[in-house]
mmCIF entry with sequence, helices, sheets and N, C-alpha, C, O atoms, coordinates in Angstrom:
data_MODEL
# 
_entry.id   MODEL 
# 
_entity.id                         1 
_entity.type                       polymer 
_entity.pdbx_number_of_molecules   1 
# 
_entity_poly.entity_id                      1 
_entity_poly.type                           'polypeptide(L)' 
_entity_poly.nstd_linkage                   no 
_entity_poly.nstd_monomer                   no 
_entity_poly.pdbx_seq_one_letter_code       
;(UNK)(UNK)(UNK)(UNK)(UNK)(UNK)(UNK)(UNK)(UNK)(UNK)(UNK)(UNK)(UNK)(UNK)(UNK)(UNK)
(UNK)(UNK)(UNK)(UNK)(UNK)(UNK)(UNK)(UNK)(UNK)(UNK)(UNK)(UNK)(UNK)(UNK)(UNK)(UNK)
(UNK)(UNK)(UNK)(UNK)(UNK)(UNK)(UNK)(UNK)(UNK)(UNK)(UNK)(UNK)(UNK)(UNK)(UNK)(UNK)
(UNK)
;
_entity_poly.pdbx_seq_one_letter_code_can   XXXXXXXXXXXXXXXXXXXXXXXXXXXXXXXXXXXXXXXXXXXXXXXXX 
_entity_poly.pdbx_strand_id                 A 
# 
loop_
_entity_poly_seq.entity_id 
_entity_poly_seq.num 
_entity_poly_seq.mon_id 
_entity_poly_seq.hetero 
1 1  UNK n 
1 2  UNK n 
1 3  UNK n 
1 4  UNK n 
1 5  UNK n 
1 6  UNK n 
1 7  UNK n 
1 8  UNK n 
1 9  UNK n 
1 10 UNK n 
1 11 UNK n 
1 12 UNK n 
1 13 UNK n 
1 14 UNK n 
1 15 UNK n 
1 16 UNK n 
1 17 UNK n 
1 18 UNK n 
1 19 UNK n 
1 20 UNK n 
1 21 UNK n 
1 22 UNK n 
1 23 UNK n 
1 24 UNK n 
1 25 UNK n 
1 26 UNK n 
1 27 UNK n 
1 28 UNK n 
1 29 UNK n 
1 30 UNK n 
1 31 UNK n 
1 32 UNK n 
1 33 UNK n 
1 34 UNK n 
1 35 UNK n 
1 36 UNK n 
1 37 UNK n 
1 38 UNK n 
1 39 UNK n 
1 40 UNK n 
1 41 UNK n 
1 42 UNK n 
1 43 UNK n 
1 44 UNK n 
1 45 UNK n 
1 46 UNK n 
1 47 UNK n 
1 48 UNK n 
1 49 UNK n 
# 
_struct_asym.id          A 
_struct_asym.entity_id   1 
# 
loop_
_struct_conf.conf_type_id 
_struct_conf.id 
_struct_conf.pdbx_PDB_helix_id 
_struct_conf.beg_label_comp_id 
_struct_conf.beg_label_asym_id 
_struct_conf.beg_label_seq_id 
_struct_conf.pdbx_beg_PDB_ins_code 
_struct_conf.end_label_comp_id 
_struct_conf.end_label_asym_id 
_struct_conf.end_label_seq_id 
_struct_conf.pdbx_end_PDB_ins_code 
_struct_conf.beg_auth_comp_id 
_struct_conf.beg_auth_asym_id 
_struct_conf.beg_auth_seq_id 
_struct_conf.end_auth_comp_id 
_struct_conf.end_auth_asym_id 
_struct_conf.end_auth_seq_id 
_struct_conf.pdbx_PDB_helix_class 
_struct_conf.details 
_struct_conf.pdbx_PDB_helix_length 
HELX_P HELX_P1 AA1 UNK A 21 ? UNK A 23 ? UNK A 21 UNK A 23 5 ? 3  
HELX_P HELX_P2 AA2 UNK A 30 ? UNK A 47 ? UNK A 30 UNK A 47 1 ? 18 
# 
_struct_conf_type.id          HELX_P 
_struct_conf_type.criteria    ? 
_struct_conf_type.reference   ? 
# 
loop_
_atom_site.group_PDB 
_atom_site.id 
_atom_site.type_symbol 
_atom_site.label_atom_id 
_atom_site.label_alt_id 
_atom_site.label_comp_id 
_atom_site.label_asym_id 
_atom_site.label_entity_id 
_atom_site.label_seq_id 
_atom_site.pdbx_PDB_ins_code 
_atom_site.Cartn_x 
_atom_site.Cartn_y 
_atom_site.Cartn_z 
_atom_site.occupancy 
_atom_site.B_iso_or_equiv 
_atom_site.pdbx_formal_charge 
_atom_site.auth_seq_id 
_atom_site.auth_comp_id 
_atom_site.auth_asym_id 
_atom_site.auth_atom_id 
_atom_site.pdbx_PDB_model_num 
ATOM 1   N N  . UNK A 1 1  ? 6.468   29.121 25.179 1.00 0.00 ? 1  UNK A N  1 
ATOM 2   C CA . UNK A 1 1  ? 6.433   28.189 26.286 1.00 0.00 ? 1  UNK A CA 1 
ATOM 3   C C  . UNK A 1 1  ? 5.029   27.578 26.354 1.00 0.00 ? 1  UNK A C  1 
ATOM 4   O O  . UNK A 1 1  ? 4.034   28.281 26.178 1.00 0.00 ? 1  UNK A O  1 
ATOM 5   N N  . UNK A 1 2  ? 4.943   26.111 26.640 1.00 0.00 ? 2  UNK A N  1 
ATOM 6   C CA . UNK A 1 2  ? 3.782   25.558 26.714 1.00 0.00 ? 2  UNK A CA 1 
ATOM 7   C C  . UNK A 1 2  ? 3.199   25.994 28.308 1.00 0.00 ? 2  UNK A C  1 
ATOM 8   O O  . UNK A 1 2  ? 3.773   26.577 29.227 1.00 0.00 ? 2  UNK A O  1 
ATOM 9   N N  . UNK A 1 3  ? 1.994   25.513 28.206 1.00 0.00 ? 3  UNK A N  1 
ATOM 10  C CA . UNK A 1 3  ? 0.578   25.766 28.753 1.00 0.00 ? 3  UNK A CA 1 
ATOM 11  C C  . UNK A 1 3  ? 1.142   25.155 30.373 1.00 0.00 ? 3  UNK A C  1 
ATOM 12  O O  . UNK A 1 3  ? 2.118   24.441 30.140 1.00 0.00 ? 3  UNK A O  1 
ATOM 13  N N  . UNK A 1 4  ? 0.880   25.193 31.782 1.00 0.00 ? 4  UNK A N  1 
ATOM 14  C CA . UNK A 1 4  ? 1.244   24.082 32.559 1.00 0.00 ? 4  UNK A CA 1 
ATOM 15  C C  . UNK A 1 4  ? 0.262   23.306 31.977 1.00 0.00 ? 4  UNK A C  1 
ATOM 16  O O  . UNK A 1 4  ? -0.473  23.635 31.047 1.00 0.00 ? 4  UNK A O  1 
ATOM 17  N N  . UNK A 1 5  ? 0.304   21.689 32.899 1.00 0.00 ? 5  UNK A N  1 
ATOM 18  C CA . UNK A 1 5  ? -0.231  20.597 32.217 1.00 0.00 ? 5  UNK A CA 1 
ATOM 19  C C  . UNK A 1 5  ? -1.715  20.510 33.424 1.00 0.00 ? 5  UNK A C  1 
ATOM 20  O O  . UNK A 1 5  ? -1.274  20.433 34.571 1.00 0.00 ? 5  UNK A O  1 
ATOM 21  N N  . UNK A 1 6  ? -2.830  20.508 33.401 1.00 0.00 ? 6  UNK A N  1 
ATOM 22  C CA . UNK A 1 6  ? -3.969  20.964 33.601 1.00 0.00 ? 6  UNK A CA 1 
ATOM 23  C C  . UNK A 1 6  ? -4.461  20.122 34.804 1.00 0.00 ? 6  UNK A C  1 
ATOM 24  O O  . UNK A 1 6  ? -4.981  19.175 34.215 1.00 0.00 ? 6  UNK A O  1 
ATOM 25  N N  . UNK A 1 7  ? -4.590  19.925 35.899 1.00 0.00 ? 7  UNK A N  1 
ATOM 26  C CA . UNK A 1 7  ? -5.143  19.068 37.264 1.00 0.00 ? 7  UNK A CA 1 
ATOM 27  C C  . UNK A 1 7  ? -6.288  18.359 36.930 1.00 0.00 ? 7  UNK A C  1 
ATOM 28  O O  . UNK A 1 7  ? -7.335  18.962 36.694 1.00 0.00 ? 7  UNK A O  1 
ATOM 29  N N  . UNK A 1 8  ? -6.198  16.920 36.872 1.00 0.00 ? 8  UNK A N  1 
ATOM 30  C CA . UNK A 1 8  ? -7.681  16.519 36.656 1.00 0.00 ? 8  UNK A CA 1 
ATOM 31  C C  . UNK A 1 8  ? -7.595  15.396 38.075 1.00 0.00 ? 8  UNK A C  1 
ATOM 32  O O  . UNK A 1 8  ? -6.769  14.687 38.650 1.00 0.00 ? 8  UNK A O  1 
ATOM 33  N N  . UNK A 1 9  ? -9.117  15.809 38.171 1.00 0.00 ? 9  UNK A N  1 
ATOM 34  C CA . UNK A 1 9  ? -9.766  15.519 39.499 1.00 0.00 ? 9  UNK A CA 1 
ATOM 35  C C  . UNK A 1 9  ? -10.678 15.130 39.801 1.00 0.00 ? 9  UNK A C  1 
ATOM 36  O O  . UNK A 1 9  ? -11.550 15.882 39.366 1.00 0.00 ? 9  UNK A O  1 
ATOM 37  N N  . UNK A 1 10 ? -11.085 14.361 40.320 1.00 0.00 ? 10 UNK A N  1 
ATOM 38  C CA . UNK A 1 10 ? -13.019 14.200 40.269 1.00 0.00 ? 10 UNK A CA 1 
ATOM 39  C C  . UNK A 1 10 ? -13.348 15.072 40.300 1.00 0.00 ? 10 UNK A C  1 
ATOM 40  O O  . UNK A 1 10 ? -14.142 15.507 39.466 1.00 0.00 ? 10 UNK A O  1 
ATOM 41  N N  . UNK A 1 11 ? -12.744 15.957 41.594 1.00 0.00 ? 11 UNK A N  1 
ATOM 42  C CA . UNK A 1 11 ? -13.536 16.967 42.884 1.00 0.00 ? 11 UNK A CA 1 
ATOM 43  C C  . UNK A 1 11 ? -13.302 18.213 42.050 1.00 0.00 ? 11 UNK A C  1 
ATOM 44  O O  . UNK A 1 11 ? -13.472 19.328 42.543 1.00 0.00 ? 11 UNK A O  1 
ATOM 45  N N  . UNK A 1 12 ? -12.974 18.068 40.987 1.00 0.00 ? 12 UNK A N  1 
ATOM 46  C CA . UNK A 1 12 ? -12.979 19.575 39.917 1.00 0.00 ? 12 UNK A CA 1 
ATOM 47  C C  . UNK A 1 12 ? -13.946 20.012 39.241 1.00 0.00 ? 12 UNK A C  1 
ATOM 48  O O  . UNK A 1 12 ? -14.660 19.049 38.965 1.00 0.00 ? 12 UNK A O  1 
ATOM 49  N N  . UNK A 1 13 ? -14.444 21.149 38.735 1.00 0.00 ? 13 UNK A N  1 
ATOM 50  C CA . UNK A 1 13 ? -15.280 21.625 37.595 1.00 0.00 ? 13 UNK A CA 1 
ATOM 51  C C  . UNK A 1 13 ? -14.444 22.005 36.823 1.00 0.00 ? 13 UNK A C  1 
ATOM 52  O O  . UNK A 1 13 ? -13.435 22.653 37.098 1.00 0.00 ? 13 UNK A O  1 
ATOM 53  N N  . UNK A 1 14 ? -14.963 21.455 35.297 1.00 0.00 ? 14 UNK A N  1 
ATOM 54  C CA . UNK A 1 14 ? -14.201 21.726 34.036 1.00 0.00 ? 14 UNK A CA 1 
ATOM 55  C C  . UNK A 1 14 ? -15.546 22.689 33.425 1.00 0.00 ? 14 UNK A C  1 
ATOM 56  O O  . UNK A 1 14 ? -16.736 22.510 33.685 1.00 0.00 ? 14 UNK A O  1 
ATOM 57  N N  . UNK A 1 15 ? -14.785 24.032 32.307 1.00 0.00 ? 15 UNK A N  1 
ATOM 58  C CA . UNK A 1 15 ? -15.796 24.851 31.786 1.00 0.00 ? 15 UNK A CA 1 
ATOM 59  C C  . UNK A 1 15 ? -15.346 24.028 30.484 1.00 0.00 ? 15 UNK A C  1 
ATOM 60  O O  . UNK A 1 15 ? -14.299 23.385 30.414 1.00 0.00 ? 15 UNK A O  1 
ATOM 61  N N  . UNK A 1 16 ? -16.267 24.144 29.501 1.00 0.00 ? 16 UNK A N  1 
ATOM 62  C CA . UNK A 1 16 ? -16.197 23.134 28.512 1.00 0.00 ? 16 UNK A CA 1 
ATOM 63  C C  . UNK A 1 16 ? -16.980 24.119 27.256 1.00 0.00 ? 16 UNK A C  1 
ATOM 64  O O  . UNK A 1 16 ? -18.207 24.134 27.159 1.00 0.00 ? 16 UNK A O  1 
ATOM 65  N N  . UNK A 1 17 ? -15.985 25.004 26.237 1.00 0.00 ? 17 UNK A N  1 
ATOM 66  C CA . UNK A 1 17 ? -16.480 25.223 25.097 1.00 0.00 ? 17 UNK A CA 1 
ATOM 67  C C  . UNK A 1 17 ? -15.923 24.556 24.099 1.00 0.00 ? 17 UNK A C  1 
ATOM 68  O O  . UNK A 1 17 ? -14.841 23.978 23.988 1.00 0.00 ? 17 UNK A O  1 
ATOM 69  N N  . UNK A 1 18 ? -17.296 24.806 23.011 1.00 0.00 ? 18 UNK A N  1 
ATOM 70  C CA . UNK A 1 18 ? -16.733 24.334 22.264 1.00 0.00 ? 18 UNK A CA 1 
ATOM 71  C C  . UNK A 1 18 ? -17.057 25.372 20.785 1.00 0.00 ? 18 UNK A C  1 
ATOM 72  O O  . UNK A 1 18 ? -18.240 25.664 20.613 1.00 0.00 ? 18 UNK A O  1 
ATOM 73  N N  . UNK A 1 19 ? -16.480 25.672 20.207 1.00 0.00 ? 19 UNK A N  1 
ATOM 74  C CA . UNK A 1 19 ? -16.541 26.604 18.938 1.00 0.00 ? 19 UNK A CA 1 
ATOM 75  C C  . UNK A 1 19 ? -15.528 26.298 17.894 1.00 0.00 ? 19 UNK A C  1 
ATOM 76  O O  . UNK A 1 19 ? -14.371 25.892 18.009 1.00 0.00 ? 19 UNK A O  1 
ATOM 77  N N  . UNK A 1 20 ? -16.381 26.648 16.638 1.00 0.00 ? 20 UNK A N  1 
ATOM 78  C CA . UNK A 1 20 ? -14.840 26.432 15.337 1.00 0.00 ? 20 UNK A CA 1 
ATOM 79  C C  . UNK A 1 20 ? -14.056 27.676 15.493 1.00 0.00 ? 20 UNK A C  1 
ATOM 80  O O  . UNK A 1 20 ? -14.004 28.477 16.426 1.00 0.00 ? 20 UNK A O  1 
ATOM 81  N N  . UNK A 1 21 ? -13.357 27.632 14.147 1.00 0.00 ? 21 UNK A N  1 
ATOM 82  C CA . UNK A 1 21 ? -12.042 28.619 13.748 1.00 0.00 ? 21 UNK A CA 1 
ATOM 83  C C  . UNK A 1 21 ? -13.084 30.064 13.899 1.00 0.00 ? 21 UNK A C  1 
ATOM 84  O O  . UNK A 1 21 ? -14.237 30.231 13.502 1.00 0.00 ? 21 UNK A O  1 
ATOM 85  N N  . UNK A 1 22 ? -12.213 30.936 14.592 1.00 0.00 ? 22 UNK A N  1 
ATOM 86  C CA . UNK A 1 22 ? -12.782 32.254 14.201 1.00 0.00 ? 22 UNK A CA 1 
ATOM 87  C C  . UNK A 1 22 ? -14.526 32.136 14.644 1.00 0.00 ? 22 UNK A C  1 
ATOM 88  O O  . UNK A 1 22 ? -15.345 32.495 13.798 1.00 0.00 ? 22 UNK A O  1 
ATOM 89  N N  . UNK A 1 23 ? -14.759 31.888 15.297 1.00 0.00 ? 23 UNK A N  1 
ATOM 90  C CA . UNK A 1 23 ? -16.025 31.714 16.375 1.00 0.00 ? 23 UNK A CA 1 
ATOM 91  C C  . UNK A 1 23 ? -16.956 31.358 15.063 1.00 0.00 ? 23 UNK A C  1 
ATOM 92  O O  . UNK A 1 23 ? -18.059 31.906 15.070 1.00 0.00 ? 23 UNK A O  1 
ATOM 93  N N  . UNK A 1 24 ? -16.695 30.617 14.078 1.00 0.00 ? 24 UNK A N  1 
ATOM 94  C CA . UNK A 1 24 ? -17.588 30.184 13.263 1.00 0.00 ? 24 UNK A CA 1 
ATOM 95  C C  . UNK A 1 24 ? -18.468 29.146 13.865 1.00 0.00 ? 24 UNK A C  1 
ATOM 96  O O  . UNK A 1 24 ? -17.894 28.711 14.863 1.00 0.00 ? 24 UNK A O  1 
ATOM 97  N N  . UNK A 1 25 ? -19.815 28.464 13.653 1.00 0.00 ? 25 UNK A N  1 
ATOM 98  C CA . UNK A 1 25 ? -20.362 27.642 14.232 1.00 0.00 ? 25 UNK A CA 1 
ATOM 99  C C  . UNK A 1 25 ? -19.098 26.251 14.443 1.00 0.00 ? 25 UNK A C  1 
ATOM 100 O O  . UNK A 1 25 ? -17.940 26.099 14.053 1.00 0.00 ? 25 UNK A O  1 
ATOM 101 N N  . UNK A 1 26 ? -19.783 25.663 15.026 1.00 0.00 ? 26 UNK A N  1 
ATOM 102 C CA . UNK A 1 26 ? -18.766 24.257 15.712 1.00 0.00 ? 26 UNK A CA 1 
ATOM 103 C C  . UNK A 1 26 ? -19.542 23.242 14.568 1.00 0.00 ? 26 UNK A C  1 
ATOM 104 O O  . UNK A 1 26 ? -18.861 22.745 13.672 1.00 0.00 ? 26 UNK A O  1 
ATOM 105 N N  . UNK A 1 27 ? -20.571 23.050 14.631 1.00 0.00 ? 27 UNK A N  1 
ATOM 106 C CA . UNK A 1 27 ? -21.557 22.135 13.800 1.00 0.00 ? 27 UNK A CA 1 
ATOM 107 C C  . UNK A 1 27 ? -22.137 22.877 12.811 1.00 0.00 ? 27 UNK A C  1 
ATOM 108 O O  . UNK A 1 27 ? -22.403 24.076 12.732 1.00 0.00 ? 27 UNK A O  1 
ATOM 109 N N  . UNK A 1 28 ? -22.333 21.662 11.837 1.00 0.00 ? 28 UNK A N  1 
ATOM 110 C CA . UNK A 1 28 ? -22.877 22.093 10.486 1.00 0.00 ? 28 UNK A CA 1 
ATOM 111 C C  . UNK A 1 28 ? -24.410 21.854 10.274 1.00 0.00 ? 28 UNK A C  1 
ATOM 112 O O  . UNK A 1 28 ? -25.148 22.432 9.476  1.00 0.00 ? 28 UNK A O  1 
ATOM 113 N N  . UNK A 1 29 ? -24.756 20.741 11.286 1.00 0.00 ? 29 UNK A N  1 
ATOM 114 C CA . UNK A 1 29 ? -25.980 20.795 10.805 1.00 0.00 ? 29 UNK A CA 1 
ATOM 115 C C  . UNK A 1 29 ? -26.939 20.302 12.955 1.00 0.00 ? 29 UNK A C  1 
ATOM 116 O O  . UNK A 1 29 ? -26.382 20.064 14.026 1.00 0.00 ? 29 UNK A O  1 
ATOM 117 N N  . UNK A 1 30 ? -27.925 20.351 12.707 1.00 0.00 ? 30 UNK A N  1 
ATOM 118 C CA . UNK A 1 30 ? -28.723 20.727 14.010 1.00 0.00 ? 30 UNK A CA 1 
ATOM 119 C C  . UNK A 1 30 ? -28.651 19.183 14.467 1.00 0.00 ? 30 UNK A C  1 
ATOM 120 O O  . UNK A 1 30 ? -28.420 19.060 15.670 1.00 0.00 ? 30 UNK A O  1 
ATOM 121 N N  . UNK A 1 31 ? -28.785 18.116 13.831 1.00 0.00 ? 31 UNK A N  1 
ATOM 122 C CA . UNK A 1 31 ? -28.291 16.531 14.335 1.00 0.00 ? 31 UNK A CA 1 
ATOM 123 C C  . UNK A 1 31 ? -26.604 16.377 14.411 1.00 0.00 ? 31 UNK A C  1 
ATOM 124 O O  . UNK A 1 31 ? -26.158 15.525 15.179 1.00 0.00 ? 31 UNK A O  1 
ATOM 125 N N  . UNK A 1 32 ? -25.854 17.041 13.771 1.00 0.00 ? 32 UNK A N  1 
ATOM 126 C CA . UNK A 1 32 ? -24.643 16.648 14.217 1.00 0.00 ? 32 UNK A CA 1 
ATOM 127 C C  . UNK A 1 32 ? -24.513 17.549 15.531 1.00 0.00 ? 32 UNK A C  1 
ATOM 128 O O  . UNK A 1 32 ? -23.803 17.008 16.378 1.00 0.00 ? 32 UNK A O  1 
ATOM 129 N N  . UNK A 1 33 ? -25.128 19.036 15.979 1.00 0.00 ? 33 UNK A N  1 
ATOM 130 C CA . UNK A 1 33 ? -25.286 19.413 17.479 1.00 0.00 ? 33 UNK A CA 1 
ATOM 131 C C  . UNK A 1 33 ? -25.578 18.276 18.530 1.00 0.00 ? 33 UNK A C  1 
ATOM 132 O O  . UNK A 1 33 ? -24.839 17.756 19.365 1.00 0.00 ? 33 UNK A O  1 
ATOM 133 N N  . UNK A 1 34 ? -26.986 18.047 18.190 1.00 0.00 ? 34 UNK A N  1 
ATOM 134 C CA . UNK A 1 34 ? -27.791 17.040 19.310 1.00 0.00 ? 34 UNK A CA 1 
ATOM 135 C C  . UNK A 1 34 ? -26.708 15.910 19.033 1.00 0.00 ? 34 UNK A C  1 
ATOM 136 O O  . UNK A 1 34 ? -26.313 15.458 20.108 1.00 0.00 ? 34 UNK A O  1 
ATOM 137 N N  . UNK A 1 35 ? -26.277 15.484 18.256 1.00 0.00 ? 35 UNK A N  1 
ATOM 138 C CA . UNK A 1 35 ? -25.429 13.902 18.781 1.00 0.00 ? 35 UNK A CA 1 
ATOM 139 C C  . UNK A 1 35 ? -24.210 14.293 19.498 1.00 0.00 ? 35 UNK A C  1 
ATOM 140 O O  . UNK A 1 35 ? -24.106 13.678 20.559 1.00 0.00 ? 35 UNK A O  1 
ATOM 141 N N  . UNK A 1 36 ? -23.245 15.124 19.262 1.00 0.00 ? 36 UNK A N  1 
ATOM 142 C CA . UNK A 1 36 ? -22.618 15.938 20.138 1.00 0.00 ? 36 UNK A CA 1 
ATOM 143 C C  . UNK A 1 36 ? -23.044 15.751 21.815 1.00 0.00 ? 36 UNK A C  1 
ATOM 144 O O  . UNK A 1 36 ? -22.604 15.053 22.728 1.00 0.00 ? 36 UNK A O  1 
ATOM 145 N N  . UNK A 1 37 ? -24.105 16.730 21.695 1.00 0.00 ? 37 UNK A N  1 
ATOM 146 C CA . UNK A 1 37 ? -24.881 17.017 23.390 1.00 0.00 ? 37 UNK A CA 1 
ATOM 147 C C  . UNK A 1 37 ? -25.329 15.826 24.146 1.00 0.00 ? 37 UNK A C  1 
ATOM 148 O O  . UNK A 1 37 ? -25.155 15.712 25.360 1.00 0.00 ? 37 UNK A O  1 
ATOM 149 N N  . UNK A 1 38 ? -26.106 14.641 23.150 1.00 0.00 ? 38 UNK A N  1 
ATOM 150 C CA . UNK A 1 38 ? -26.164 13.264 23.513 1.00 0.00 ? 38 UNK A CA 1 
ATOM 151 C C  . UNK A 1 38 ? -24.474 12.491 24.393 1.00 0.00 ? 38 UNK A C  1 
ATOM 152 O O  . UNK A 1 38 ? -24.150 12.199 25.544 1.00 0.00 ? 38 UNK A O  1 
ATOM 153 N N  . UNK A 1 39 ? -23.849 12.445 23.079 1.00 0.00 ? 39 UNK A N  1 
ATOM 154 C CA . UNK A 1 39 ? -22.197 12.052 23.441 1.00 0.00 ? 39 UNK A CA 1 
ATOM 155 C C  . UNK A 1 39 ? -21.862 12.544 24.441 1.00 0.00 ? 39 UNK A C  1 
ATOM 156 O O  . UNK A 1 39 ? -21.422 11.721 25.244 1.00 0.00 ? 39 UNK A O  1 
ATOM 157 N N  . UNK A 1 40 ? -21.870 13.621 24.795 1.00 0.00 ? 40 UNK A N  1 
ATOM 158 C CA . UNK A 1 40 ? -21.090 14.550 26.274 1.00 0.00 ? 40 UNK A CA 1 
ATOM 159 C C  . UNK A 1 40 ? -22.118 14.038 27.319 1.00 0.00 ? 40 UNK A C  1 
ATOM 160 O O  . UNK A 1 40 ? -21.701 14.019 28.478 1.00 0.00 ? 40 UNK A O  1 
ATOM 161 N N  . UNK A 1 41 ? -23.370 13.627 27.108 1.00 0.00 ? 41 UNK A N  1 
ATOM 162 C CA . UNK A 1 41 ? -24.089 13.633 28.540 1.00 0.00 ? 41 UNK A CA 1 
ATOM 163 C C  . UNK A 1 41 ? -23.674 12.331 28.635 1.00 0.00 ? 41 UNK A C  1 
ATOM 164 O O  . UNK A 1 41 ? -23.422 12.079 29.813 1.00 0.00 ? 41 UNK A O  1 
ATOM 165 N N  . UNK A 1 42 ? -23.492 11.387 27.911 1.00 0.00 ? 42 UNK A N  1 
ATOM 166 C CA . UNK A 1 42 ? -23.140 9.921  28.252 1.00 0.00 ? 42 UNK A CA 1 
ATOM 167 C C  . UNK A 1 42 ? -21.878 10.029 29.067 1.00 0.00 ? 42 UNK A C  1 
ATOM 168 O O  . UNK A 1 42 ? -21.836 9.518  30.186 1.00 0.00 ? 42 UNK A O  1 
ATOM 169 N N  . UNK A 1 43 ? -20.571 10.845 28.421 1.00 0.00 ? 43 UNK A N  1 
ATOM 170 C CA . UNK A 1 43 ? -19.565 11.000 28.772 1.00 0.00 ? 43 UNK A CA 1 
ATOM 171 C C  . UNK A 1 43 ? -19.905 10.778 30.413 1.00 0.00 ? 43 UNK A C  1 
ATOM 172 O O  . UNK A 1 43 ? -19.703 9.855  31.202 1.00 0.00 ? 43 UNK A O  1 
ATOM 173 N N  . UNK A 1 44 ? -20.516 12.089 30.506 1.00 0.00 ? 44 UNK A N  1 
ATOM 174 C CA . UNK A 1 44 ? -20.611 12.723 31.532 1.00 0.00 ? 44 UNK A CA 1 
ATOM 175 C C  . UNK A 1 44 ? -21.554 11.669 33.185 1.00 0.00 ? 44 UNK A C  1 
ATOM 176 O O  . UNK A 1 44 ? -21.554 11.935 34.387 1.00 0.00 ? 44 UNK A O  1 
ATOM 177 N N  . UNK A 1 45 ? -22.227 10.478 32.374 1.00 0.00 ? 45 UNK A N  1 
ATOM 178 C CA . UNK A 1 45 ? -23.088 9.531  33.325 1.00 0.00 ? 45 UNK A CA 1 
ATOM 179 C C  . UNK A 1 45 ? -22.463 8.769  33.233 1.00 0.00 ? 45 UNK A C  1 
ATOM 180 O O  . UNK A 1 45 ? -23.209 7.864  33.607 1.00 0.00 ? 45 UNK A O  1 
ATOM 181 N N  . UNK A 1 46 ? -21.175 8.115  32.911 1.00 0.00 ? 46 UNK A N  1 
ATOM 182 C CA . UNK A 1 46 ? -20.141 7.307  32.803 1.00 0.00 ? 46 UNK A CA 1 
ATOM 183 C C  . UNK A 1 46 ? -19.482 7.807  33.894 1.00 0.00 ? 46 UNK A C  1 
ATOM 184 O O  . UNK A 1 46 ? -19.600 7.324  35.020 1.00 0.00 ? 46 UNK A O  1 
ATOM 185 N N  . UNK A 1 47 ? -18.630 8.975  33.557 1.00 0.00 ? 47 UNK A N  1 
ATOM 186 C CA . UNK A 1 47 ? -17.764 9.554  34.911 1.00 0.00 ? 47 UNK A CA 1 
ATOM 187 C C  . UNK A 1 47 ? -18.166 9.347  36.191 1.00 0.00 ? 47 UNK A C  1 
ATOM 188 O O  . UNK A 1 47 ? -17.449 8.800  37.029 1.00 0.00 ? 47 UNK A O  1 
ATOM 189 N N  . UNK A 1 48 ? -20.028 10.023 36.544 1.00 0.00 ? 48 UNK A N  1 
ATOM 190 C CA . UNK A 1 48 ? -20.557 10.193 37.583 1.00 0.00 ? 48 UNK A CA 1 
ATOM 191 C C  . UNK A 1 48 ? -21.029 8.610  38.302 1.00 0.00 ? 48 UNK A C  1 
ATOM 192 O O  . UNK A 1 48 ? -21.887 8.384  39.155 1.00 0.00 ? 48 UNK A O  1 
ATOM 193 N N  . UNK A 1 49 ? -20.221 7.784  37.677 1.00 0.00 ? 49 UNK A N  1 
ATOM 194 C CA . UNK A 1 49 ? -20.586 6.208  38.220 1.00 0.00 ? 49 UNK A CA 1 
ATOM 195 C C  . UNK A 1 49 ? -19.428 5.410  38.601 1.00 0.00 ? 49 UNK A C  1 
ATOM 196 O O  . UNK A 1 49 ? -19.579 4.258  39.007 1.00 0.00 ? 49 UNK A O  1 
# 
């Protein structure tokens, strides 16, 4: 049986991981991290406007 389907809200906090297969690193190299962390904070000053 699937998942219920998830409440999105302004007025919500989302926990947000992120990891590969088998808790292997997510990123391969330390600039594909930081552009990642860049990308999500934009995400994230987009929403908050």
């Amino acid at each position: 049986m699937a998942r219920k389907r998830r409440l999105e809200s302004s007025d919500h906090l989302y926990h947000v991981i992120n990891r590969g297969n088998y808790r292997a690193d997510g990123f391969e190299t330390e600039g594909a991290k930081k552009s990642f962390v860049t990308t999500l904070s934009e995400a994230i000053e987009y929403i908050d406007n």
